[in-house]
MDTraj code that builds the backbone (N, CA, C; nanometers):
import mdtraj as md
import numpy as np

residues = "UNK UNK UNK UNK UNK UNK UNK UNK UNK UNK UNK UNK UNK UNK UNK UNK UNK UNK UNK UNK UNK UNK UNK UNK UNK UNK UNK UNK UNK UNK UNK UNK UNK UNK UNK UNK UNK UNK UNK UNK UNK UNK UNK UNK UNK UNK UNK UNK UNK UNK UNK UNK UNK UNK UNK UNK UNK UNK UNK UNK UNK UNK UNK UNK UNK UNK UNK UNK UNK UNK UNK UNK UNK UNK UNK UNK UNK UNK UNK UNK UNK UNK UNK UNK UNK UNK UNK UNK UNK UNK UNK UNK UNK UNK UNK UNK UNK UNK UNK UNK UNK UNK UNK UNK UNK UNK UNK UNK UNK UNK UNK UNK UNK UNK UNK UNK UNK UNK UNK UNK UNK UNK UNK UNK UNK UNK UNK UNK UNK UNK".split()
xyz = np.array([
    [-0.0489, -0.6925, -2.6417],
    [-0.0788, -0.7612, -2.5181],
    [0.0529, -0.7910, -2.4469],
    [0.0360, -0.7608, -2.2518],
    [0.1159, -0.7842, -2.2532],
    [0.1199, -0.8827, -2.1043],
    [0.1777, -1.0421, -2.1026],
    [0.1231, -1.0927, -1.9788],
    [0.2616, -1.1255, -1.9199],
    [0.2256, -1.0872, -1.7335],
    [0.3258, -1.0865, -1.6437],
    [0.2955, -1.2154, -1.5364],
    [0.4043, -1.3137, -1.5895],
    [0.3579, -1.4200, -1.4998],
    [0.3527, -1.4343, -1.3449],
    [0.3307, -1.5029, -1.3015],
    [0.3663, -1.5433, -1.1351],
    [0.5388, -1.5470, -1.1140],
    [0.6190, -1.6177, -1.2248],
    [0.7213, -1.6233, -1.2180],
    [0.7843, -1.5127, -1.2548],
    [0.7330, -1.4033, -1.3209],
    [0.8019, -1.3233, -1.3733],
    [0.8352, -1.2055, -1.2676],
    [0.7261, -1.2290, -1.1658],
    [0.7542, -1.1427, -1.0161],
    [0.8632, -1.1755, -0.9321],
    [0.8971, -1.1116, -0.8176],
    [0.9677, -1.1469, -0.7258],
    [0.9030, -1.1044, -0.5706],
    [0.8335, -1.2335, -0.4935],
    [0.8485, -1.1870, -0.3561],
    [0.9586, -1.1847, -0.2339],
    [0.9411, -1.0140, -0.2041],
    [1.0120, -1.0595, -0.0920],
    [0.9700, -0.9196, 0.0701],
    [1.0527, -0.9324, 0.1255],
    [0.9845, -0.8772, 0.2790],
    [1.0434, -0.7300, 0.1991],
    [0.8682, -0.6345, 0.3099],
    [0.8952, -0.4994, 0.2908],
    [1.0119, -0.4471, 0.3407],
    [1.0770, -0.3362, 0.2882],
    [1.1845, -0.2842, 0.3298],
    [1.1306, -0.2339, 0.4900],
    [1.1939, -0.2184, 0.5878],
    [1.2114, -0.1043, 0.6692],
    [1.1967, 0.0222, 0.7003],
    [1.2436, 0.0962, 0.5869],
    [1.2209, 0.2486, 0.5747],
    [1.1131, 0.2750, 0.4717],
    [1.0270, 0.1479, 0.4309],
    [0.8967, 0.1852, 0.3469],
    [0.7666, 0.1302, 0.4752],
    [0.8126, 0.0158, 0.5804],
    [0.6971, -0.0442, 0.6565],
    [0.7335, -0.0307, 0.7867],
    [0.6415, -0.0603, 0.8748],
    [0.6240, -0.0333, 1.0403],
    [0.5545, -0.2148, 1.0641],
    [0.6733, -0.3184, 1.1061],
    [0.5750, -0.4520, 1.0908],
    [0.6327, -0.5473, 1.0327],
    [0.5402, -0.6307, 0.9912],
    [0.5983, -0.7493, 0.9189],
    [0.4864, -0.7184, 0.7720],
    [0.5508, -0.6994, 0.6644],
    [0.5137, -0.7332, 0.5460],
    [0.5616, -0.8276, 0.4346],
    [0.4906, -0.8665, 0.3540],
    [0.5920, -0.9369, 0.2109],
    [0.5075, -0.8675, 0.0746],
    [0.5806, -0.8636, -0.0274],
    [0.5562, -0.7942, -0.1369],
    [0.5729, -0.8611, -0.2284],
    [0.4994, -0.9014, -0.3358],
    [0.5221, -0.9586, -0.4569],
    [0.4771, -0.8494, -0.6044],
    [0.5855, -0.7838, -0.6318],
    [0.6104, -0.7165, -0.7706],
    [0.6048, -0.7963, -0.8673],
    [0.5001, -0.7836, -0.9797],
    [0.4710, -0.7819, -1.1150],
    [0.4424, -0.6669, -1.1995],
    [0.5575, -0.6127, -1.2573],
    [0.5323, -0.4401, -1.3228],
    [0.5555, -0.4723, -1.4785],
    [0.4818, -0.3642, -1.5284],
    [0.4909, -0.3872, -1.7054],
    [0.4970, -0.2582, -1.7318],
    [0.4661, -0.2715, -1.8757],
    [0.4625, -0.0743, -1.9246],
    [0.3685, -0.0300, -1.9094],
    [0.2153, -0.1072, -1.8213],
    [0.1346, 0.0163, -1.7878],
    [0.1248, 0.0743, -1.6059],
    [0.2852, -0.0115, -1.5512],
    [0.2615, 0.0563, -1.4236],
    [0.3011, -0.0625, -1.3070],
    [0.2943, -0.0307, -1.1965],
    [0.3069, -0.1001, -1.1377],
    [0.2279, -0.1964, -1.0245],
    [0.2166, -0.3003, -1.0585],
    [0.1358, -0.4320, -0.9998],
    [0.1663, -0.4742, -0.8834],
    [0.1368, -0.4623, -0.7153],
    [0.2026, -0.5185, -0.6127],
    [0.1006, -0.6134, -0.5303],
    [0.1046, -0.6966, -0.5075],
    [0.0716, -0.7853, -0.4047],
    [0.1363, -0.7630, -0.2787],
    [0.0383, -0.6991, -0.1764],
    [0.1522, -0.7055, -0.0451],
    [0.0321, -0.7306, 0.0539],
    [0.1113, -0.8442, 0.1362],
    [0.0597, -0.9096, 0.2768],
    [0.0904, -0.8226, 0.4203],
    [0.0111, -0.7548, 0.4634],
    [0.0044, -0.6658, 0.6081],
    [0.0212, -0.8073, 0.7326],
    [0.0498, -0.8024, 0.8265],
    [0.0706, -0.8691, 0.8985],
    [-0.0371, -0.7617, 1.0259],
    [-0.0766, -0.8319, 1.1277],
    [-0.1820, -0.7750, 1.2237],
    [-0.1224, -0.6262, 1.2617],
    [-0.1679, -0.5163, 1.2058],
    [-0.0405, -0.3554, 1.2620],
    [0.0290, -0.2845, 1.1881],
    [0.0543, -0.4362, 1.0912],
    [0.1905, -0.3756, 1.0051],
    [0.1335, -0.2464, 0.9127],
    [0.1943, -0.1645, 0.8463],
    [0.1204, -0.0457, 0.7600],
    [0.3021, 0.0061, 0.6568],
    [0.2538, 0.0712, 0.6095],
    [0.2995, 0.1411, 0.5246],
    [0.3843, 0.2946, 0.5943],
    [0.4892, 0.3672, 0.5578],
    [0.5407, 0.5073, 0.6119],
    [0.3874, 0.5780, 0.5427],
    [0.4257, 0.6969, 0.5524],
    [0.3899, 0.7916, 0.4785],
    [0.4621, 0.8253, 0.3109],
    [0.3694, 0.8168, 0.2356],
    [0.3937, 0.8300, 0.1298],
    [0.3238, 0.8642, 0.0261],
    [0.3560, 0.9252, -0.1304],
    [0.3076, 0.9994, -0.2177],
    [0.3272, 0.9358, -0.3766],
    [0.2252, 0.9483, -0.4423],
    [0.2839, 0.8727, -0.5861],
    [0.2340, 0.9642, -0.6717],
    [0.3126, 1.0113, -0.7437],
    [0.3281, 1.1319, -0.8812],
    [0.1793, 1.0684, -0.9399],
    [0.1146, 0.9656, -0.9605],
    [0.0367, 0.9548, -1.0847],
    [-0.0509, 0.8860, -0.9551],
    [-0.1005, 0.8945, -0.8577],
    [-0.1821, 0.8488, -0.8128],
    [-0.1638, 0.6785, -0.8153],
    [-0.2870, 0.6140, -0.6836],
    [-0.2572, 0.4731, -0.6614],
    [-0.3977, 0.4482, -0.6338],
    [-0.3912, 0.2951, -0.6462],
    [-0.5753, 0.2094, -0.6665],
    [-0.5145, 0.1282, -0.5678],
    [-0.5792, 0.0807, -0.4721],
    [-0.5546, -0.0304, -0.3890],
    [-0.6990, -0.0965, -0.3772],
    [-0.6654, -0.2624, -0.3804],
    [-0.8250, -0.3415, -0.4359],
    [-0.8185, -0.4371, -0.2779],
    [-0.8209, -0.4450, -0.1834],
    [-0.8528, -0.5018, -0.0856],
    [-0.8796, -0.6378, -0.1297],
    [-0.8163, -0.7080, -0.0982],
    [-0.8508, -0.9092, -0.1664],
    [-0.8697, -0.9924, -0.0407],
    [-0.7668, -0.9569, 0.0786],
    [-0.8481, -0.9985, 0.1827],
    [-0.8242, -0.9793, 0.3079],
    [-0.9038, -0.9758, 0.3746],
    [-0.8522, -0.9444, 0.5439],
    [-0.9665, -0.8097, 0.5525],
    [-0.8730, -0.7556, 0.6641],
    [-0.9269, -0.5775, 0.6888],
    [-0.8252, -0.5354, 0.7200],
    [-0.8302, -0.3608, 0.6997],
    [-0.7059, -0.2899, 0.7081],
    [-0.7593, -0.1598, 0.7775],
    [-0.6791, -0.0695, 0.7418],
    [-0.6953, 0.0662, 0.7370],
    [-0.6239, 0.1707, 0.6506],
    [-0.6653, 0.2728, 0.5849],
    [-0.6110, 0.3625, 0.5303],
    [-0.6230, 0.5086, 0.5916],
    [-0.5007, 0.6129, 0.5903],
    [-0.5175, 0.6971, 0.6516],
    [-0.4667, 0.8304, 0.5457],
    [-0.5239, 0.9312, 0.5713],
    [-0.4510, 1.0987, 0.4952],
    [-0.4510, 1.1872, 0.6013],
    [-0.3441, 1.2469, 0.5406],
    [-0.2743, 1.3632, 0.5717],
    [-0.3469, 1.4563, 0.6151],
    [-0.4724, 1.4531, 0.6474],
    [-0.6089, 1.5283, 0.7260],
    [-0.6554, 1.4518, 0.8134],
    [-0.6026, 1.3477, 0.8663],
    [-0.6214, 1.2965, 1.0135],
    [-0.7107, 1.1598, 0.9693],
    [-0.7900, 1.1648, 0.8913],
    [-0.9072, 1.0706, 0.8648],
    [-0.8423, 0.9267, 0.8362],
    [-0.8568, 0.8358, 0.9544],
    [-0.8504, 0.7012, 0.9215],
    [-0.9979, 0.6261, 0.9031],
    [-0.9743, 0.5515, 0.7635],
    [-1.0713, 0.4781, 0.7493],
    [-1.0178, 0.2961, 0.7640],
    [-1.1354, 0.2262, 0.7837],
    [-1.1355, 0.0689, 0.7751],
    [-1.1653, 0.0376, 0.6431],
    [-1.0670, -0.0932, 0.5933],
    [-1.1480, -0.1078, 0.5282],
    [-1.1447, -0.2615, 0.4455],
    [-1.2115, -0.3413, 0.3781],
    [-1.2201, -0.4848, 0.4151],
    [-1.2285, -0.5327, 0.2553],
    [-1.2286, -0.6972, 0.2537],
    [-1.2450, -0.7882, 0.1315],
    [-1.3386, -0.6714, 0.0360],
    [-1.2771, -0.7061, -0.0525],
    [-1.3820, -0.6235, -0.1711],
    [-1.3004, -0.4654, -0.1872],
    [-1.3000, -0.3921, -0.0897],
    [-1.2936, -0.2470, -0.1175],
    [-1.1762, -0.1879, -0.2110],
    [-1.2141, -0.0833, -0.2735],
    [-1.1187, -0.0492, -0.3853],
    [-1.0953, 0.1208, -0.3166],
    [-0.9495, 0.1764, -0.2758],
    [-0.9322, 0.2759, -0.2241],
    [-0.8657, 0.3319, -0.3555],
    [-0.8709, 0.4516, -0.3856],
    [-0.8253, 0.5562, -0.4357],
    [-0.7302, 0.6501, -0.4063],
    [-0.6381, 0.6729, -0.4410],
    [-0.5503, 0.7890, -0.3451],
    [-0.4707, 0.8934, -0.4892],
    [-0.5247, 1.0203, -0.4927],
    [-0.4839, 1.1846, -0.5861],
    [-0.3549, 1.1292, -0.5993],
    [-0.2958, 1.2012, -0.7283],
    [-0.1121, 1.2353, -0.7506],
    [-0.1152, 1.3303, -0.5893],
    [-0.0059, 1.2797, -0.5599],
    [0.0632, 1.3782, -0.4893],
    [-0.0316, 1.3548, -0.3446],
    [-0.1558, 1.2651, -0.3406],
    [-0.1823, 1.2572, -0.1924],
    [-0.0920, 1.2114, -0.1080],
    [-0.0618, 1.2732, 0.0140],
    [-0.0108, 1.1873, 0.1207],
    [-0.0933, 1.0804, 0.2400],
    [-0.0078, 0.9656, 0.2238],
    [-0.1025, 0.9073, 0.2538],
    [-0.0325, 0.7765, 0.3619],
    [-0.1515, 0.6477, 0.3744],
    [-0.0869, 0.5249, 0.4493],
    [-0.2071, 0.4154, 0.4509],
    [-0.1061, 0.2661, 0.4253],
    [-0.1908, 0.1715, 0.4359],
    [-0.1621, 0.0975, 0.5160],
    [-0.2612, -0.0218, 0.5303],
    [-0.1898, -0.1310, 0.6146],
    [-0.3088, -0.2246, 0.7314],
    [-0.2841, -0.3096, 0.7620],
    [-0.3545, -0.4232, 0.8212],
    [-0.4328, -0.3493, 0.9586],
    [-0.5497, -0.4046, 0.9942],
    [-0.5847, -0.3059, 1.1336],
    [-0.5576, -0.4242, 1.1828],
    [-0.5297, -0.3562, 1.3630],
    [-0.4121, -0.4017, 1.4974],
    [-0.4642, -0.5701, 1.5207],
    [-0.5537, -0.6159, 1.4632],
    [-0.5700, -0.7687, 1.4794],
    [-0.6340, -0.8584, 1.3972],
    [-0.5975, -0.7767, 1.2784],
    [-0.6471, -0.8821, 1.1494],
    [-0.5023, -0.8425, 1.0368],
    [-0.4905, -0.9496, 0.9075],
    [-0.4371, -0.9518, 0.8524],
    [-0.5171, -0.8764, 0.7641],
    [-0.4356, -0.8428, 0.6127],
    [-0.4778, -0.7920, 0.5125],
    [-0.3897, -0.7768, 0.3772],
    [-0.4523, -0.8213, 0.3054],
    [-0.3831, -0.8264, 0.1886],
    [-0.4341, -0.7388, 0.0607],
    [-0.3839, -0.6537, -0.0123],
    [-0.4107, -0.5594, -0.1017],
    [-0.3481, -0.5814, -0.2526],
    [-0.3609, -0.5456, -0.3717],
    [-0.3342, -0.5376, -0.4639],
    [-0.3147, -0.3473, -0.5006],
    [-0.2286, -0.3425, -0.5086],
    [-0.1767, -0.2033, -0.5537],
    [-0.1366, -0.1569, -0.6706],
    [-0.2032, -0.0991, -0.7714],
    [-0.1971, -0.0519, -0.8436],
    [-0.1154, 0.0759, -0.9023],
    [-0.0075, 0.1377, -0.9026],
    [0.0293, 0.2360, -0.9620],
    [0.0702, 0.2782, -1.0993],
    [-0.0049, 0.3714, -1.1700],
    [0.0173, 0.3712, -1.2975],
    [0.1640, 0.4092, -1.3484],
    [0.1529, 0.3940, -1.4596],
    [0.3064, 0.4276, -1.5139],
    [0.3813, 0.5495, -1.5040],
    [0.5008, 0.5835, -1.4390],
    [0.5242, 0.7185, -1.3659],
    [0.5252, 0.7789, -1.5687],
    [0.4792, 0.8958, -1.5465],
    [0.4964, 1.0031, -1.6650],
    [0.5575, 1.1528, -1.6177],
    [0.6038, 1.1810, -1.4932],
    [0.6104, 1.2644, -1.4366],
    [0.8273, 1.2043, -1.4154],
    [0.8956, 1.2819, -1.3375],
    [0.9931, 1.2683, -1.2686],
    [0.9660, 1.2151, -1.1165],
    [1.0165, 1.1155, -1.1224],
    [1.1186, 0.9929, -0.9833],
    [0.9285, 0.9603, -0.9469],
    [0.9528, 0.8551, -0.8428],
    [0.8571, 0.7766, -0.8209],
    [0.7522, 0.8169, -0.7061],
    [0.7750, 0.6876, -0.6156],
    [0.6694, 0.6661, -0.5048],
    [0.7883, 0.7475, -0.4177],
    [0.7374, 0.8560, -0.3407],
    [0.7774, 0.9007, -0.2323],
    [0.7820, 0.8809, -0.0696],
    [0.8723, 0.8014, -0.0121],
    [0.8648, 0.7679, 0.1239],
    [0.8838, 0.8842, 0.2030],
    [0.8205, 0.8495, 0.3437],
    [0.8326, 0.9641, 0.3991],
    [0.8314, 0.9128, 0.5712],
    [0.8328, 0.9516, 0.6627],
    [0.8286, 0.9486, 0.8085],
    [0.7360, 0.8333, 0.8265],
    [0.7700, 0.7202, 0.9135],
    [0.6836, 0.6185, 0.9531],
    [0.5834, 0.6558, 1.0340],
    [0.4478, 0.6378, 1.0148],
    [0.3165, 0.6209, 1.1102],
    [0.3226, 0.6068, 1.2726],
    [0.2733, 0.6901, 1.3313],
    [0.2853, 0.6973, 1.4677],
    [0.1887, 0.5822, 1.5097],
    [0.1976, 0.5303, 1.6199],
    [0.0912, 0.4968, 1.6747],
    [-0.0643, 0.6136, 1.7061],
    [-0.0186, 0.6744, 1.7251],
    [-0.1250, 0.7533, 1.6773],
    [-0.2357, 0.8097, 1.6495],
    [-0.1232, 0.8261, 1.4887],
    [-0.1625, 0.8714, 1.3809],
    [-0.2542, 0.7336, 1.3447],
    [-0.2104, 0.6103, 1.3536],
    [-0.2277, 0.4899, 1.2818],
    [-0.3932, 0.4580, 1.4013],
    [-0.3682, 0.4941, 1.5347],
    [-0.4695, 0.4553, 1.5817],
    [-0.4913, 0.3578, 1.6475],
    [-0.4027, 0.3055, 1.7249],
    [-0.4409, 0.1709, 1.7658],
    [-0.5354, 0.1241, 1.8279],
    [-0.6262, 0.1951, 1.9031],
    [-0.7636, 0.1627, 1.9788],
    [-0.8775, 0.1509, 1.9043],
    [-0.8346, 0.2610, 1.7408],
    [-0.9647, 0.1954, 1.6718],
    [-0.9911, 0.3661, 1.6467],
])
top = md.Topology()
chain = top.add_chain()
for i, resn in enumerate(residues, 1):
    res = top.add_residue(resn, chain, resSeq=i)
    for name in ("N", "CA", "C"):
        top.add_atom(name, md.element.get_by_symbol(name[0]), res)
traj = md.Trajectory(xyz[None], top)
């Protein structure tokens, strides 16, 4: 067994070249992967990006949106559990007038190097009218 406290995390604001916005992130990682708490601010989202072993995102509260690399943006709210393939490209993040908060899941890399950043979200791409 293995338990990762509140203290044993660290929050702090999303980087820049990972977000488009105002975010904060609270990391709790162990040996089965990595645990994130991150707060979307009304817009804010995620670049484009890819994770070798695939990612679970559990929606805890607000509404958001998620988008792939085939154009398809979805909504999506309290409760919902998104899924995203090794190697999908992809994007998350708060829709244009609600907050949202997610729990992110990534399993333990078994592959070579990590989460892959990539080109920030257009307006767009991201959709702002909906």
């Amino acid at each position: 067994m293995e338990i990762v406290t509140q203290r044993d995390g660290e929050t702090r604001h999303g980087p820049r070249d990972w977000f488009t916005g105002v975010v904060w992130i609270h990391q709790a990682s162990g040996e089965g992967g990595g645990l994130f708490r991150v707060l979307f601010e009304p817009g804010a989202r995620t670049h484009w990006h890819t994770h070798p072993e695939g990612q679970y995102l559990h929606i805890i509260a607000g509404r958001g949106r998620v988008g792939t690399e085939d154009g398809t943006v979805r909504e999506v709210t309290t409760g919902d559990l998104v899924y995203f393939a090794p190697g999908e490209r992809h994007w998350h993040g708060a829709a244009p007038d609600a907050f949202m908060v997610h729990v992110a899941i990534t399993p333990a890399i078994k592959t070579e190097g990590g989460t892959e950043w990539l080109a920030p979200v257009t307006e767009e791409e991201y959709g702002e009218d909906g």
